[in-house]
MARLO-498364 format. One record per residue (C-alpha): y negated, z, x; residue in three letters. Coordinates in Angstrom, 1 decimal. Example, Ala and Ser with C-alpha at 12.3 -4.5 7.8 and 13.67 -1.06 7.14 Angstrom:
NODE        v        w        u   residu
NODE      4.5      7.8     12.3      ALA
NODE      1.1      7.1     13.7      SER
REM end
This chain:
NODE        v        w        u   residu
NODE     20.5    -14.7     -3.3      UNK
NODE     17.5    -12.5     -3.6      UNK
NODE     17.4    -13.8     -7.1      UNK
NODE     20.5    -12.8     -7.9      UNK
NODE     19.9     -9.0     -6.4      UNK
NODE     16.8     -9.0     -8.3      UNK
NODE     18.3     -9.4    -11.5      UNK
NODE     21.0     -6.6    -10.8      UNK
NODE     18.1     -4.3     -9.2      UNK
NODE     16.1     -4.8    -12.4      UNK
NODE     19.2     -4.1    -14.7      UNK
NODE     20.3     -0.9    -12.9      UNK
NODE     16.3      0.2    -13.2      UNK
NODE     16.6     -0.2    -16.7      UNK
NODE     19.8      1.4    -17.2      UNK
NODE     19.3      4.4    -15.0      UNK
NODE     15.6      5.0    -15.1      UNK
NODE     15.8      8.4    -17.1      UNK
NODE     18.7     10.3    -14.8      UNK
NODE     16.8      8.5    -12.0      UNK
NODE     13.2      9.6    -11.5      UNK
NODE     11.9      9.8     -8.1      UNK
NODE     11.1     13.4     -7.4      UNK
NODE      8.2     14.0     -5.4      UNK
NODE      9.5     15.5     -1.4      UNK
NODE      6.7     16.7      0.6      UNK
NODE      6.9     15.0      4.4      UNK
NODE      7.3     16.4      7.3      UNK
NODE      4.5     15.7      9.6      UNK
NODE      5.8     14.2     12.9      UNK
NODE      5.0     14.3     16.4      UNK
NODE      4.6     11.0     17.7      UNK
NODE      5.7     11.9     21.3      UNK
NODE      8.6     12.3     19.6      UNK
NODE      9.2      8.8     18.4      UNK
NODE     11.8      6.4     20.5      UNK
NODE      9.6      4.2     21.0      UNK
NODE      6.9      6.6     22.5      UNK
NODE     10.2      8.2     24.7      UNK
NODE     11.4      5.1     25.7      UNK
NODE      7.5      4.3     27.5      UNK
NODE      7.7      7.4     29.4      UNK
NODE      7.9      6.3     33.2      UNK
NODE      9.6      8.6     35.8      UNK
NODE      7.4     10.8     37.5      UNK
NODE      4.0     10.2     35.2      UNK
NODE      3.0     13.1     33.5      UNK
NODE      3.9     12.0     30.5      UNK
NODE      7.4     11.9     31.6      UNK
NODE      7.4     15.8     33.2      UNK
NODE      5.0     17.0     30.5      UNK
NODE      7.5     16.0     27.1      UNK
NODE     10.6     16.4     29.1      UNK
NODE      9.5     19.7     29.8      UNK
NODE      9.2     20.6     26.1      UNK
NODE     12.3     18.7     25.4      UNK
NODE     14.9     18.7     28.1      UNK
NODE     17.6     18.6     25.7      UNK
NODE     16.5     14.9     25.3      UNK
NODE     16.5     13.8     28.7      UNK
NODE     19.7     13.4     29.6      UNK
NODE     19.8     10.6     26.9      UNK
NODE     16.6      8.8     27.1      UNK
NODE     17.0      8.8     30.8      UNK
NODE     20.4      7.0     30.1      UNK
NODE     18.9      4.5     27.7      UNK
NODE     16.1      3.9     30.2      UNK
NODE     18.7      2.5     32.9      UNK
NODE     20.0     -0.2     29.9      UNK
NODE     18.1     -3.8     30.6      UNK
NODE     14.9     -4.3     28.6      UNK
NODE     15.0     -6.5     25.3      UNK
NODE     13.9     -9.4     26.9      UNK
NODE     15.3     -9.0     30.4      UNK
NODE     17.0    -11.1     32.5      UNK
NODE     20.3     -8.8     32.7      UNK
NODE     19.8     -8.5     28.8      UNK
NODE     23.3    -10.8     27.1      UNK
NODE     20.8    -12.3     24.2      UNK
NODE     18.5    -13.3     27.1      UNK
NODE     16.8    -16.9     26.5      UNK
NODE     14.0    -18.0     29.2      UNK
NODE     11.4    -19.7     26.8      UNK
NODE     12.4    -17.3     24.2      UNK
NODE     12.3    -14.0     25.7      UNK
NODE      8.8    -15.9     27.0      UNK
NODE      7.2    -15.9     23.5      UNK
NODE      8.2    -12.9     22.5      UNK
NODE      6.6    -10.7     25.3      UNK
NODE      3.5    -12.7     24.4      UNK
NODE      3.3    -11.7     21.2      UNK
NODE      3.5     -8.2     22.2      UNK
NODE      1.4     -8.6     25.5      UNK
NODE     -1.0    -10.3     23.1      UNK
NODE     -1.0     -7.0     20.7      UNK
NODE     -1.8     -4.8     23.5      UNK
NODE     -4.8     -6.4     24.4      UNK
NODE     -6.5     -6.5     20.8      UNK
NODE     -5.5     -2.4     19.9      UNK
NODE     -8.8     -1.6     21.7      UNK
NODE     -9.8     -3.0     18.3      UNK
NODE     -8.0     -1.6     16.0      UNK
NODE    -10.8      1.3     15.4      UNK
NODE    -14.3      0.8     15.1      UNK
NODE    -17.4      2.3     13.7      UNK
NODE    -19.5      0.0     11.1      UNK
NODE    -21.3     -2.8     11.9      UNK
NODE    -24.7     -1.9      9.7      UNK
NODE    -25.2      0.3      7.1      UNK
NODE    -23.6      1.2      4.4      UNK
NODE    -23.8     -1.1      1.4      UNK
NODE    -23.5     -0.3     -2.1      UNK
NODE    -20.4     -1.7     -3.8      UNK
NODE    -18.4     -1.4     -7.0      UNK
NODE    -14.6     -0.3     -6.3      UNK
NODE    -13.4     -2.2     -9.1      UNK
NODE    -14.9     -5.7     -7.6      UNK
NODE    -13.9     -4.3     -4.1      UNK
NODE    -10.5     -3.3     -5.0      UNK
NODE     -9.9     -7.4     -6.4      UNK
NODE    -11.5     -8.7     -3.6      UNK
NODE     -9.8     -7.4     -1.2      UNK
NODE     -5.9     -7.4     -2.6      UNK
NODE     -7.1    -11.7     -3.3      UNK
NODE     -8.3    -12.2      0.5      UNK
NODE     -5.2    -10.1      1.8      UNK
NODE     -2.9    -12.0      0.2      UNK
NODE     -5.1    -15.4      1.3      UNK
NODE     -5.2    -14.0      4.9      UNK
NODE     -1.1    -14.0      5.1      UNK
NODE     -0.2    -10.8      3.3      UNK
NODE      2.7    -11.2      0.6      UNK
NODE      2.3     -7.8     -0.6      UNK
NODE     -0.6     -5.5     -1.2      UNK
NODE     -1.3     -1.8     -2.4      UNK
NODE     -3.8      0.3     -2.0      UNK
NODE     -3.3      4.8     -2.2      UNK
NODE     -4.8      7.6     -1.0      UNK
NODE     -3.3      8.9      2.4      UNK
NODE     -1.7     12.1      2.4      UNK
NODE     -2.0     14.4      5.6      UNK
NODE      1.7     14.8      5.8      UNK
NODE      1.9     10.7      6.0      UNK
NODE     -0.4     10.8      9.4      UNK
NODE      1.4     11.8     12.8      UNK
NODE      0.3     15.2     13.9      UNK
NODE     -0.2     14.0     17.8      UNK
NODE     -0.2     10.5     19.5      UNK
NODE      1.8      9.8     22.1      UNK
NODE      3.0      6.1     22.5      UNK
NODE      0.0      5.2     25.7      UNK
NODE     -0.7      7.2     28.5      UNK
NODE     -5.0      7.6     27.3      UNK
NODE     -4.1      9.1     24.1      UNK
NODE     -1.0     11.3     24.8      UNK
NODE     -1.0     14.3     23.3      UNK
NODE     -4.1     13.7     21.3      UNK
NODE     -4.7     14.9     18.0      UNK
NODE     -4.9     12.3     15.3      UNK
NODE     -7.9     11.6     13.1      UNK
NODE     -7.1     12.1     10.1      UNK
NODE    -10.1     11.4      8.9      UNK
NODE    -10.1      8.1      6.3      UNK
NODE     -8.2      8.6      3.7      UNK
NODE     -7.8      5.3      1.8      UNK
NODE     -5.1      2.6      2.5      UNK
NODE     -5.1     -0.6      2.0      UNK
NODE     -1.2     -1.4      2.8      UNK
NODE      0.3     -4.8      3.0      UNK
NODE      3.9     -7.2      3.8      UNK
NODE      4.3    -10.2      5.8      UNK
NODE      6.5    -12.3      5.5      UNK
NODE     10.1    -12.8      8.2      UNK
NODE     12.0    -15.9      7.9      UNK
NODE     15.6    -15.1      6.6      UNK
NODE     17.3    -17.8      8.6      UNK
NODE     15.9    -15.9     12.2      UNK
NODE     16.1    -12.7     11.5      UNK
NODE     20.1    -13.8     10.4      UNK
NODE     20.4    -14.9     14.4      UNK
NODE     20.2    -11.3     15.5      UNK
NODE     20.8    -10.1     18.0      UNK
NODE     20.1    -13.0     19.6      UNK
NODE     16.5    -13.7     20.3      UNK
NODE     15.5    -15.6     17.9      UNK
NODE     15.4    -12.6     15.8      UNK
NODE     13.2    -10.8     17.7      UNK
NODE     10.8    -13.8     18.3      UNK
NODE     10.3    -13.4     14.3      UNK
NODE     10.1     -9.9     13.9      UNK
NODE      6.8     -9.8     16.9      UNK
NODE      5.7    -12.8     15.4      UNK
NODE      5.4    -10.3     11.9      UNK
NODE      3.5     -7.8     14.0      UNK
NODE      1.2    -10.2     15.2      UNK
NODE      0.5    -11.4     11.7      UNK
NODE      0.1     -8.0      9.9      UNK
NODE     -2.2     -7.3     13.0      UNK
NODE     -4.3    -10.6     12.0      UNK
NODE     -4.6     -9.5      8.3      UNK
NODE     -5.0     -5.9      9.2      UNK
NODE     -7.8     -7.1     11.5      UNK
NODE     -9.5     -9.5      9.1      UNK
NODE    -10.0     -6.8      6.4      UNK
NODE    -10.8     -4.0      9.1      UNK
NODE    -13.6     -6.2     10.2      UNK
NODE    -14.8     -7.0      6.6      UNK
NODE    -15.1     -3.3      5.9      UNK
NODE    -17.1     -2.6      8.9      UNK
NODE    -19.2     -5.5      8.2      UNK
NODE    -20.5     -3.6      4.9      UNK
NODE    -21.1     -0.3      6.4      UNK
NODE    -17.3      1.3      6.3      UNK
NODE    -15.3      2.7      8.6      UNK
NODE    -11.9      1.0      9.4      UNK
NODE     -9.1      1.2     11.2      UNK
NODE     -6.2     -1.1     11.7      UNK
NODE     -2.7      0.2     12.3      UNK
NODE     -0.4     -2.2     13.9      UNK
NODE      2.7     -2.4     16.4      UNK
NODE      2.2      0.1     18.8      UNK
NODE     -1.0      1.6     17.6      UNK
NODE     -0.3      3.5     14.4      UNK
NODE     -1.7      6.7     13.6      UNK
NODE      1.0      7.2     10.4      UNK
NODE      3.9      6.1      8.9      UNK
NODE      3.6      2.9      7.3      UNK
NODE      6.9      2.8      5.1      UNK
NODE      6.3      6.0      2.6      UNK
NODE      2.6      4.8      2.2      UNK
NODE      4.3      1.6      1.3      UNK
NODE      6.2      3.0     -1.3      UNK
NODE      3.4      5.2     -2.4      UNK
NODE      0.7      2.1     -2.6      UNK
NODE      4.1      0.6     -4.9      UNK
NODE      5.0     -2.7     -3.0      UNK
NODE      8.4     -1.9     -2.0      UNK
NODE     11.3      1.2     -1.9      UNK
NODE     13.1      2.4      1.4      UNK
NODE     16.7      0.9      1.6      UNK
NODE     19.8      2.7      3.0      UNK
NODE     18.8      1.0      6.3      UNK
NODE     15.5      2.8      6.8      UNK
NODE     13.3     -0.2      6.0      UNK
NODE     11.1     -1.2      3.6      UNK
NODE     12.6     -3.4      0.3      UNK
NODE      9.4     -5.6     -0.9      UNK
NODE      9.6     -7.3     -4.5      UNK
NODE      8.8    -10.4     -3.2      UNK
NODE     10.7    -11.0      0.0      UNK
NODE     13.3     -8.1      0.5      UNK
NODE     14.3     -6.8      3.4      UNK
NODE     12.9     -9.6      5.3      UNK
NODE      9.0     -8.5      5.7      UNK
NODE      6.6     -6.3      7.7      UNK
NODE      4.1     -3.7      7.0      UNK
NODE      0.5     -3.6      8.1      UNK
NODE     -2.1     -0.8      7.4      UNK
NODE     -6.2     -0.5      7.0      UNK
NODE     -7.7      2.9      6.1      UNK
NODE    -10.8      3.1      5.4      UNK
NODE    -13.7      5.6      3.7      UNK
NODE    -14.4      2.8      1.3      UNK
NODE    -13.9      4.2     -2.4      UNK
NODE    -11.3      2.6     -3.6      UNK
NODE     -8.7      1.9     -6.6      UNK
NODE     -5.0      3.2     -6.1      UNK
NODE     -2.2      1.6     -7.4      UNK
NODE      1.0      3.6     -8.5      UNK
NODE      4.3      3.6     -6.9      UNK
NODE      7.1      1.4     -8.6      UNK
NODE     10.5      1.9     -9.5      UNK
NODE     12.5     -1.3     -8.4      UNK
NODE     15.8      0.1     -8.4      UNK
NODE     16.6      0.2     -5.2      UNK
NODE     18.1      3.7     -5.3      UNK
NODE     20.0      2.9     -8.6      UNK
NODE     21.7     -0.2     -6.9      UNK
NODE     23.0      1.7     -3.9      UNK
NODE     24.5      4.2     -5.8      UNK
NODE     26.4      1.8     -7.7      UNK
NODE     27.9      0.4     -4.3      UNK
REM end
């Protein structure tokens, strides 16, 4: 099937490409206390909870009420399954523990090396690590959240903003789980994705440090940006009417993972796939 979507992608981008160019819009920067995802971890009475609610009280009255609905992988939740639901908060439990990671200063100093040789190496050993997909850009500051706010240590914290250069990458999701949603199957998948763009994001993060960069690792739960626009900017995929990420080699059915770093690097361009082209034609 992708095959055939490909073929009608590529034909529309052919077709289209002049009354179609992709005008450059400046992003917003956002606050990530204002995520869902960053709401939905604010406990009653913490001061997280009284500090944002306090800013935003127009939104309490709904996250409060989505707070009361039973947890993804609850007991009370109808898609529940016991070994399932099992495996899934391990992956995430087991995410949580390594994000102390995630940052870290290099690991001697810093060694000469040409960006060119760099550049290959790295997309090779991604895509050797697990990665499907891999681009490299320059990070905007608009791309970066302005404030953290999905864990209690860091809330409210400025973001560093400080290494520019992105090495962005897709895993893989198998089509057949992710089809199984909502039952928990799907999500099993999906975390199992995080934990594998976590793995390559780690690999390379290490690599870096281990010739005198700084690195950092953005994964589930501990990003300092938004991964889909440097996606399309790096050019390994376009944003679909369904607020994901489309990847050339696997869809709709993949993951991001991020590394910036102050390692001089070489960008690539973003592509045209067709993706807007094709939904206008539906």
């Amino acid at each position: 099937m992708l095959d055939v979507v490909d073929v009608r992608i590529k034909t529309f981008a052919q077709t289209n490409h002049a009354k179609n160019k992709r005008k450059k819009v400046r992003l917003m920067r956002i606050d990530e206390r204002d995520v869902m995802f960053s709401r939905m971890s604010y406990k009653y009475g913490t001061k997280e909870y009284e500090d944002y609610y306090k800013r935003k009280p127009e939104l309490k009255e709904t996250d409060d009420a989505l707070r009361e609905k039973p947890d993804l992988c609850s007991e009370k939740a109808p898609t529940y399954d016991e070994i399932l639901c099992a495996g899934i908060d391990a992956n995430f439990m087991y995410l949580s523990d390594i994000k102390h990671l995630a940052d870290g200063k290099p690991f001697c100093e810093k060694k000469d090396i040409d960006k060119d040789d760099i550049t290959k190496v790295i997309k090779r050993l991604g895509i050797h690590y697990g990665a499907r997909d891999i681009g490299i850009t320059r990070v905007d500051d608009d791309f970066f959240y302005s404030k953290r706010g999905r864990h209690p240590d860091v809330y409210g914290q400025n973001v560093d903003m400080s290494l520019k250069n992105a090495i962005v990458f897709s895993v893989k999701m198998s089509r057949s789980l992710i089809n199984t949603a909502p039952m928990a199957g799907a999500c099993l998948e999906a975390s199992k994705a995080y934990v594998d763009a976590a793995t390559v994001g780690m690999q390379i993060s290490y690599m870096l440090r281990n010739l005198g960069y700084h690195s950092r690792c953005h994964m589930d739960g501990n990003y300092l940006l938004r991964a889909l626009p440097l996606a399309e900017k790096a050019g390994i995929g376009q944003a679909g009417r369904h607020g994901l990420i489309i990847t050339k080699s696997n869809g709709c059915f993949a993951r991001l993972g991020v590394v910036t770093t102050d390692m001089d690097l070489v960008y690539d361009a973003p592509q045209d796939y067709g993706i807007q082209a094709f939904c206008k034609q539906s």
